[in-house]
TIVOTI-298372 format. One record per residue (C-alpha): x negated, z negated, y negated; residue in one letter. Coordinates in nm, 4 decimals. Example, Ala and Ser with C-alpha at 12.3 -4.5 7.8 and 13.67 -1.06 7.14 Angstrom:
# TIVOTI-298372
> -1.2300/-0.7800/0.4500/A
> -1.3670/-0.7140/0.1060/S
***
This chain:
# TIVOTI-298372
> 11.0704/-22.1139/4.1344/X
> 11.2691/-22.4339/4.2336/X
> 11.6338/-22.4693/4.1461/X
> 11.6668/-22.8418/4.0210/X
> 12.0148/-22.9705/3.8752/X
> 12.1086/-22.5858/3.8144/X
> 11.7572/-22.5357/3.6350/X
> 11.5024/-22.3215/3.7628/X
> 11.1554/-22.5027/3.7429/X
> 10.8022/-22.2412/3.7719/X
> 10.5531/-22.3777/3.9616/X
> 10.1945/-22.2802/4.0093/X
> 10.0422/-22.3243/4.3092/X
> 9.7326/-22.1910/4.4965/X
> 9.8049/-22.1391/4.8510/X
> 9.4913/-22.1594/4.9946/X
> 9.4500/-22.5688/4.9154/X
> 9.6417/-22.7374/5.1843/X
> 9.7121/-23.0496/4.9485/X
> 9.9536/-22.8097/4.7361/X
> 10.1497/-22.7501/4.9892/X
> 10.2552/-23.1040/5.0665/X
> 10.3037/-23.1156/4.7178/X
> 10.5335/-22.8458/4.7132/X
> 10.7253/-23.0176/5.0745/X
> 10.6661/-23.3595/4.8235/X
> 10.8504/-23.2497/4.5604/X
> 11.0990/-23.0326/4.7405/X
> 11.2183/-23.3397/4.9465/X
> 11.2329/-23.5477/4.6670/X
> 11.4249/-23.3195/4.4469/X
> 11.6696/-23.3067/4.7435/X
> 11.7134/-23.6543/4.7443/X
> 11.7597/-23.6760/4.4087/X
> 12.0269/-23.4176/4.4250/X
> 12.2233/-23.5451/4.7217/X
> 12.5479/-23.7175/4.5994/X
> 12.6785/-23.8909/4.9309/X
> 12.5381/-24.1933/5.0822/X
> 12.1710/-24.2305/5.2274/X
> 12.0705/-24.5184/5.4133/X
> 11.7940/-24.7299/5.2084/X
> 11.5157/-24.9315/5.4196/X
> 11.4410/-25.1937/5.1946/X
> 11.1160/-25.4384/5.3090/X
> 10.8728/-25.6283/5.0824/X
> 10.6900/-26.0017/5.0816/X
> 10.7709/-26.3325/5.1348/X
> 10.6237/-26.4865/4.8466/X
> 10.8325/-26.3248/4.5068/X
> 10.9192/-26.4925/4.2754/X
> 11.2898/-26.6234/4.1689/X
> 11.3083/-26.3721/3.8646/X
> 11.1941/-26.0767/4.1494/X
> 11.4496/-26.1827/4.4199/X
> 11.7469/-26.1658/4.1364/X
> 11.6329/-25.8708/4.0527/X
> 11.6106/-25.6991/4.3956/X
> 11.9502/-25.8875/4.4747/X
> 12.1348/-25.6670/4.1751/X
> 11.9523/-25.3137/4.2195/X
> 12.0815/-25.3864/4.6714/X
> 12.4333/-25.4586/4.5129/X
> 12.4111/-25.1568/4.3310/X
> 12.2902/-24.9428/4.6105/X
> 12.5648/-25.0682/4.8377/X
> 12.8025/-25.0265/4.5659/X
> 12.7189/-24.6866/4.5492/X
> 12.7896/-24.6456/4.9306/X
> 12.4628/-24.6417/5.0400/X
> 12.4049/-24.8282/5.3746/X
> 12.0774/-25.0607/5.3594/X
> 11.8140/-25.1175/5.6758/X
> 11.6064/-25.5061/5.6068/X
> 11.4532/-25.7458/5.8028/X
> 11.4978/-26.1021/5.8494/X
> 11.2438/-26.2786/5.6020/X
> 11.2497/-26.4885/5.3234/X
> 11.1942/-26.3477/4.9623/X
> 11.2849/-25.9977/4.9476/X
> 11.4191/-25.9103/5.2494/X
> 11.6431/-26.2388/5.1575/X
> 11.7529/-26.1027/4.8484/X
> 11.8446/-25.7273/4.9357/X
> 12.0657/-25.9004/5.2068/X
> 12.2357/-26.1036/4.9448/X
> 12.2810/-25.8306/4.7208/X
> 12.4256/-25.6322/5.0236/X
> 12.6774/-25.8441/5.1537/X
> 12.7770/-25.9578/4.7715/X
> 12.8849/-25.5457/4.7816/X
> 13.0118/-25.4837/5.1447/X
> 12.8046/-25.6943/5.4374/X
> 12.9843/-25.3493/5.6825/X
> 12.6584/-25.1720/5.4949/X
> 12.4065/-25.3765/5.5846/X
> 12.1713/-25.3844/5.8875/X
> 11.9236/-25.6554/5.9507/X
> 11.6301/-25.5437/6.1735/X
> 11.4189/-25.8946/6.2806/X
> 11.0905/-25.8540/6.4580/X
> 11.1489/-26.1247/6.7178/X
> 11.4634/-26.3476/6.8001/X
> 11.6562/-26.5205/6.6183/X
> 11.5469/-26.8402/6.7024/X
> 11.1788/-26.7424/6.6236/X
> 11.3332/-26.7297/6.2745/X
> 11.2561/-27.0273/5.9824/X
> 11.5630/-27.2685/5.9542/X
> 11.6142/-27.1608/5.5600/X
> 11.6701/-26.7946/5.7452/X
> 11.8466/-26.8681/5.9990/X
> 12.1773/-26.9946/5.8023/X
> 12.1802/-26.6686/5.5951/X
> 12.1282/-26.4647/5.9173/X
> 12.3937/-26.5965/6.1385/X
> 12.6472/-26.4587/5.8889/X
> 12.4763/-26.0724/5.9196/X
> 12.7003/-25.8710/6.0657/X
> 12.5225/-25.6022/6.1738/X
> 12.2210/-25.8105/6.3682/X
> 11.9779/-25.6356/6.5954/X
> 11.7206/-25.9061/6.7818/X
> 11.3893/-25.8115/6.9289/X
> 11.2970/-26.0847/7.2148/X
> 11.0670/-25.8994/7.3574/X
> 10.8451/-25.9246/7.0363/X
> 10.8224/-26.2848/7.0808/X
> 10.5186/-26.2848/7.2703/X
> 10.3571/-26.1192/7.0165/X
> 10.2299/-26.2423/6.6957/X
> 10.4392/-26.1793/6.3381/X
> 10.2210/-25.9561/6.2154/X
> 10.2516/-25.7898/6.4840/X
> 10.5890/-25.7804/6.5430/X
> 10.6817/-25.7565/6.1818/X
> 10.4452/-25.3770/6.1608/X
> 10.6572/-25.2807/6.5458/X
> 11.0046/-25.3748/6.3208/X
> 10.9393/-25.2128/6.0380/X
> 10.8142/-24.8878/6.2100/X
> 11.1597/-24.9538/6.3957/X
> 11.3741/-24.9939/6.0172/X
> 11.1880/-24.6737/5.9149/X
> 11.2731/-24.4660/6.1937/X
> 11.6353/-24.5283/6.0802/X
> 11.5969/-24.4515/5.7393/X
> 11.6150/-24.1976/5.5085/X
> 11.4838/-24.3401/5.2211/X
> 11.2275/-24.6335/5.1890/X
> 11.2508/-24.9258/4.9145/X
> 10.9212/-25.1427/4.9132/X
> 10.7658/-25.4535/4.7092/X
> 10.4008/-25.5281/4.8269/X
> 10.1306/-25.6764/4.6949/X
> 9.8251/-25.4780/4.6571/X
> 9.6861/-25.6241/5.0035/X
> 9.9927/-25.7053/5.1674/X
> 9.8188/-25.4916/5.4890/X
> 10.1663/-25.4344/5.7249/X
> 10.3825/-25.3340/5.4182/X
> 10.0922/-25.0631/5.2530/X
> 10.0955/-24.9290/5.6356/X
> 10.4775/-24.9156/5.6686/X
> 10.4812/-24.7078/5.3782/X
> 10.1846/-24.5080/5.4791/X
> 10.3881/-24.4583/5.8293/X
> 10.7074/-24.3160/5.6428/X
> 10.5044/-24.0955/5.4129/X
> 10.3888/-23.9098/5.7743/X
> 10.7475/-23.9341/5.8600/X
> 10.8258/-23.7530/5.5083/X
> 11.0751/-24.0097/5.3992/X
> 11.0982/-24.0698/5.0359/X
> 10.9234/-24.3438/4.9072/X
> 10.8965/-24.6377/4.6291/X
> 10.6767/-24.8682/4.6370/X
> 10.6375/-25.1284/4.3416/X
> 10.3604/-25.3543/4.2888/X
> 10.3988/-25.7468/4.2323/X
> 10.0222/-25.7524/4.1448/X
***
């Protein structure tokens, strides 16, 4: 029996399949988080390339989050990360973190301007010998090490993302992934 918003839920499970058992630690953790009422801090990563009606929509669930006095973990890019920073500092920019996987100045111009005004900025120079791919999967391994919670928007063969998520399943943080495709 699992006690879930002052419910007790039966479950069946067979102990000798090892796959049940993360089910059970699955389901266990995520009933937690669903339960916890105090702030969690959100990693939220996803692609470059979303569309306008995407990136207002990501900007508005971010303000919510923050809103609700959760602290959010990005990166630097354009598209979703861009949004979700928006949406952050719209609701309290003291919440947000931005993560980038090389320096600053390795950044594009159009990210540069929104960056600058981040006021919780951590730089990685010493990825900028490497390439972004590269650097993005060593920054986002770095964003979910801080998290609690991950928030991702992928494409079905957006490669770094899929693995990010695959990395903070190990790490048994709760997470969402939507789809574009």
């Amino acid at each position: 029996m699992v006690k879930y918003l002052g419910r007790l839920i039966g479950l069946c499970l067979s102990l000798s399949q090892s796959t049940d058992l993360i089910n059970l630690d699955t389901l266990a953790q995520e009933l937690a988080t669903i339960q916890q009422t105090g702030s969690k801090r959100i990693a939220l990563l996803g692609s470059r390339h979303v569309p306008i009606t995407h990136q207002n929509l990501i900007e508005m669930m971010t303000y919510a989050l923050v809103l609700s006095g959760n602290r959010i973990i990005t990166s630097g890019a354009t598209g979703t990360n861009s949004a979700a920073i928006k949406g952050a500092t719209r609701a309290d920019a003291n919440l947000l973190t931005v993560i980038l996987p090389q320096s600053l100045e390795r950044q594009p111009l159009e990210s540069r301007q929104q960056l600058e005004q981040v006021m919780h900025l951590v730089e990685n120079p010493s990825n900028d010998n490497l390439s972004l791919a590269e650097a993005s999967y060593l920054c986002n391994k770095e964003i979910v090490s801080r998290c609690q919670q991950l928030i991702c928007f992928a494409f079905h063969d957006s490669r770094t993302l899929l693995q990010t998520c695959q990395d903070a399943e190990e790490q048994r943080k709760v997470v969402t992934l939507f789809y574009f495709d």
